[in-house]
N, C-alpha and C positions, 0 to 999 in steps of 0.2 A: 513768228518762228521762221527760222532759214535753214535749208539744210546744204551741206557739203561730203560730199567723198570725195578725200584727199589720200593719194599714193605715197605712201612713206618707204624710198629704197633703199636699201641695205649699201652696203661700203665693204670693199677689199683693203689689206693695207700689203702694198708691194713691196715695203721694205720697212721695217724696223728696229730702230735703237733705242735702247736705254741709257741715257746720258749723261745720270744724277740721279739723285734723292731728295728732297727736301725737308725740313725740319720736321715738318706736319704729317712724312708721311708716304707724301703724291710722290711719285716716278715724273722723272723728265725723259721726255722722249726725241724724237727726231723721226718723222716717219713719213710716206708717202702716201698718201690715201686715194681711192678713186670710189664714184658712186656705180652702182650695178645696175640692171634692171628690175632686178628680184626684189618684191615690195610687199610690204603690209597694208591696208587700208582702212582707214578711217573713216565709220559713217558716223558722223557728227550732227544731231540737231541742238540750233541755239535758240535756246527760247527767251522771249521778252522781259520773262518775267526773274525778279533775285532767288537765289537759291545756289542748291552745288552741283558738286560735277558725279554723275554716278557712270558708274563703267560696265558693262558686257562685252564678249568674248566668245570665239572660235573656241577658243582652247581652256579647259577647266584647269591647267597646272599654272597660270599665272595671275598673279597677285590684281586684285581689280582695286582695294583700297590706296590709301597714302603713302605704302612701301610700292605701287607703280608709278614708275616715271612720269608717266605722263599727269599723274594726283600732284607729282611733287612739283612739276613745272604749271599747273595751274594755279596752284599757291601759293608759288612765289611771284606768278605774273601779279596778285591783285595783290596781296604785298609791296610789291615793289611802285606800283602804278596807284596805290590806294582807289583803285576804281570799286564801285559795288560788284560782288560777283553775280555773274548769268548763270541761269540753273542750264547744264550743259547735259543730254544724252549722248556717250557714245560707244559706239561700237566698234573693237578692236577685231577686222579680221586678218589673224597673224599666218604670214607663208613666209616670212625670216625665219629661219632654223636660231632658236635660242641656244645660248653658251656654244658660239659657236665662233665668235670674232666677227661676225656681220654687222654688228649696230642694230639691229631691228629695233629694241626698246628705244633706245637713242632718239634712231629716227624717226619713230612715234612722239615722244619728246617734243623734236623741236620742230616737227611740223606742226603738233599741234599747236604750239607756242606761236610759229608766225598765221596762225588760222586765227586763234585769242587776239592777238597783235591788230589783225587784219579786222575784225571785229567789232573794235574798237577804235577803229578810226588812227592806228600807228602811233599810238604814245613815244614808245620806245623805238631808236631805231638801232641800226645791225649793232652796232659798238653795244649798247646796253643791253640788246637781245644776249650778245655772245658773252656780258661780263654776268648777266642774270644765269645763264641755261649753265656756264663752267661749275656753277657752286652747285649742280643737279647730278651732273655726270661729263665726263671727261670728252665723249664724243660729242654730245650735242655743236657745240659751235661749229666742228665741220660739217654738217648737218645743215645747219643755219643758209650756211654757203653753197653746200652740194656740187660745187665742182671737186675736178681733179688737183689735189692742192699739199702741198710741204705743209707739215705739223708741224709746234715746235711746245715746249713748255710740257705744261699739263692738257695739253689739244686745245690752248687757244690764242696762238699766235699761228694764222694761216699763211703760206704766199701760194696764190693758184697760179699751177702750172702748165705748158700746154702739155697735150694729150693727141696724138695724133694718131696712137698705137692701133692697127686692125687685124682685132683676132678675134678668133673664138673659146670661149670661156664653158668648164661645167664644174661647179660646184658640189665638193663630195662631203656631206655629212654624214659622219659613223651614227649606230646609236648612241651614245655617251658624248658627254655635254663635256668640259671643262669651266674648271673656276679662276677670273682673272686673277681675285685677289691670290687664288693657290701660285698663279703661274709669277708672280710680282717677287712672291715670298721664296718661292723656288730657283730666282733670279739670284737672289745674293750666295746658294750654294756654288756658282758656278763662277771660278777664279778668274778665267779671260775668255769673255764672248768674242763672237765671230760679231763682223759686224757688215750692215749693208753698205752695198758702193752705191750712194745715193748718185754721184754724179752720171756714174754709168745708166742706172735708169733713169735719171733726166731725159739725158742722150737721146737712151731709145725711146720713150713716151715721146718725145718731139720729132725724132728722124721716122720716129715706125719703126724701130730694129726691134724685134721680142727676143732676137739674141743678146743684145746690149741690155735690155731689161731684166732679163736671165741671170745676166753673170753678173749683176749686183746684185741680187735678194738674198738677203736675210732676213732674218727676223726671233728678235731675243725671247719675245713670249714664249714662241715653240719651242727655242734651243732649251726654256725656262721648264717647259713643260715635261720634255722628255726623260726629265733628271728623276720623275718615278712613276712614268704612265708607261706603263708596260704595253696597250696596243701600238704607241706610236714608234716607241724602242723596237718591238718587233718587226713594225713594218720596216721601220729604217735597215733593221738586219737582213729583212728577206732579200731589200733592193738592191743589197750591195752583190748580192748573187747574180744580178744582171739576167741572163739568159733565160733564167729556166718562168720569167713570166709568159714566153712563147708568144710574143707578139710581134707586129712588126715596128722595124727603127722610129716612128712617127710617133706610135702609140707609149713603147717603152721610155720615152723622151719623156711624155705624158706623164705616169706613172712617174720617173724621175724628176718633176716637175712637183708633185704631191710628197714625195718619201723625203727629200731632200730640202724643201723648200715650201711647205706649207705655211701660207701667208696667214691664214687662220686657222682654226683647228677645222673647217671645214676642207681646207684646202682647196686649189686652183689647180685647171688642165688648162692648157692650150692646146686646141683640137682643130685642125680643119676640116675638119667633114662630120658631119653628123652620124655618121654609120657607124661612127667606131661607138660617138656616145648612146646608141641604141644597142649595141653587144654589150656596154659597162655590168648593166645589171646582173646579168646573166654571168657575167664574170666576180662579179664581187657580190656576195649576198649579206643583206643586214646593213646595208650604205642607198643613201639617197642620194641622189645625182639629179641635180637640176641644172637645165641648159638656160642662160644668161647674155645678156649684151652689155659692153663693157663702154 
C-alpha cells in the first residue's frame, strides 16, 4: 500500500468569452485562466490489491459516488487503459468554495487522474490524459497543465502564457453558490455581450501592468448571471453610487474590481496591503474572504 497527499489548486479565469455553440450543446469559449494557491487535498491510499475506489469527505453536501468527479475520471481511466482497477481510499479535504467558478472539483479530477497515471507506470501521456479528462468536465485539461494558460474550444485547446503579474489577491465568496449550466442558458438572453480585450491582458500578465490587465476583463458568465440573480444586480447598483462605500481610493478600486468585473462568482481584489483585507470582514458580513497567491 502507498500513501499520497496531493494539493489540488483552484483557478481564476481573468477574462472570458463565449464564442459559439456547438451542435451537442458545449459553449465555445476563449478565456484566460491562471492557477491560485487555494487548494483542496487529497489523502489517497493505494492498495495492492483489485477492488474500487470509495470516497470520504470534509464536507457532507457533496456527492462521494459516481455523480463525483473524481468516481467519473477513475473510470474512465481503467476504461480507457483496460488496466485492472486498484482498490483506492480517499479522502477529499475540500477549502475550494463550491459553485463558485474556482475549479475545485475539476482539480480534484485531474489530479487525481495524473496520481492514477503516475501509478501505473504513465500509460497515457498529456495528449490522451487531456482527450480522456475533456469528456469528464470542461476544466480538467487546464488542470492537467496547471499553468497560466489561453483556453480555447470547450477547455481543451491550451497555449501557456507568461505570467509575470505581482499582486495581491482575496477571494470573496457570498453565501450562495451559482449554477454554470443556469449561467450558459442565461447567456443566450443577452443580445450583445461585452467582451474581454484578451490582448490587453496578455500585455499586462507579461509586462506586470494590473492596469493593462484591468482594462481588458470581462467575463460573459457573470454578464450571464446578473440577468436574474438579484444579489449581484444589487451590488452592481450600490457601486455605481461610488462614494458613499467611505473608503479610501485603493480600497474602492478594490470593491470596483468585484461589482464590475467578477471573474468568478467568488470574485477577485487586488489589494496591497493586508490591513485593508483584515477590515473586509467586519465591513461586509455573511462573505468569506480568503487571502491567496496568484
Amino acid at each position: 500500500m502507498s500513501n499520497k497527499i496531493i494539493a489540488a489548486n483552484g483557478k481564476i479565469n481573468i477574462g472570458l468569452n463565449i464564442t459559439g455553440k456547438l451542435p451537442n450543446g458545449y459553449h465555445l469559449l476563449d478565456m484566460i485562466m491562471a492557477p491560485i494557491s487555494l487548494a483542496d487535498f487529497l489523502h489517497i491510499k493505494f492498495h495492492e490489491e483489485e477492488g474500487d475506489l470509495n470516497i470520504t469527505s470534509n464536507l457532507k453536501n457533496i456527492p462521494l459516488g459516481p455523480e463525483n468527479i473524481v468516481y467519473k475520471v477513475y473510470e474512465k481511466f481503467y476504461e480507457k487503459t483496460g488496466l485492472k482497477k486498484r482498490k483506492v481510499d480517499l479522502y477529499l479535504e475540500k477549502n475550494v468554495p463550491s459553485e463558485a467558478g474556482l475549479g475545485g472539483g475539476s482539480s480534484d479530477g485531474a489530479h487525481f487522474l495524473k496520481a492514477l497515471n503516475e501509478l501505473h507506470n504513465y500509460p497515457l501521456n498529456l495528449v490522451e490524459l487531456i482527450e480522456l479528462s475533456k469528456g469528464v468536465g470542461a476544466d480538467l485539461p487546464f488542470f492537467l497543465v496547471n499553468k497560466t494558460a489561453r483556453v480555447k474550444g470547450i477547455g481543451e485547446i491550451l497555449e501557456r502564457v507568461e505570467n509575470n503579474l505581482d499582486c495581491d489577491i482575496i477571494l470573496l465568496k457570498p453565501e450562495f453558490g451559482v449554477s454554470t449550466v443556469a449561467a450558459y442558458k442565461n447567456s443566450s438572453k443577452i443580445e450583445k455581450m461585452k467582451s474581454a480585450n484578451m490582448n490587453s491582458i496578455l500585455m499586462g500578465l507579461r509586462e506586470n501592468s494590473l492596469e493593462l490587465v484591468k482594462r481588458g476583463i470581462e467575463n460573459n458568465l457573470e454578464e450571464a448571471l446578473v440577468v436574474d440573480n438579484e444579489y449581484i444586480t444589487n451590488k452592481n447598483k450600490e457601486e455605481k453610487k461610488g462614494p458613499h462605500w467611505g473608503m479610501n481610493n485603493d480600497f474602492r478600486a478594490a470593491v470596483n474590481m468585484l461589482s464590475n468585473h467578477p471573474h468568478n462568482t467568488a470574485g477577485i481584489l487586488e489589494i496591497r496591503t493586508l490591513n485593508i483585507y483584515l477590515l473586509l470582514p467586519h465591513q461586509y458580513r455573511g462573505i468569506t474572504f480568503v487571502f491567496v497567491a496568484f
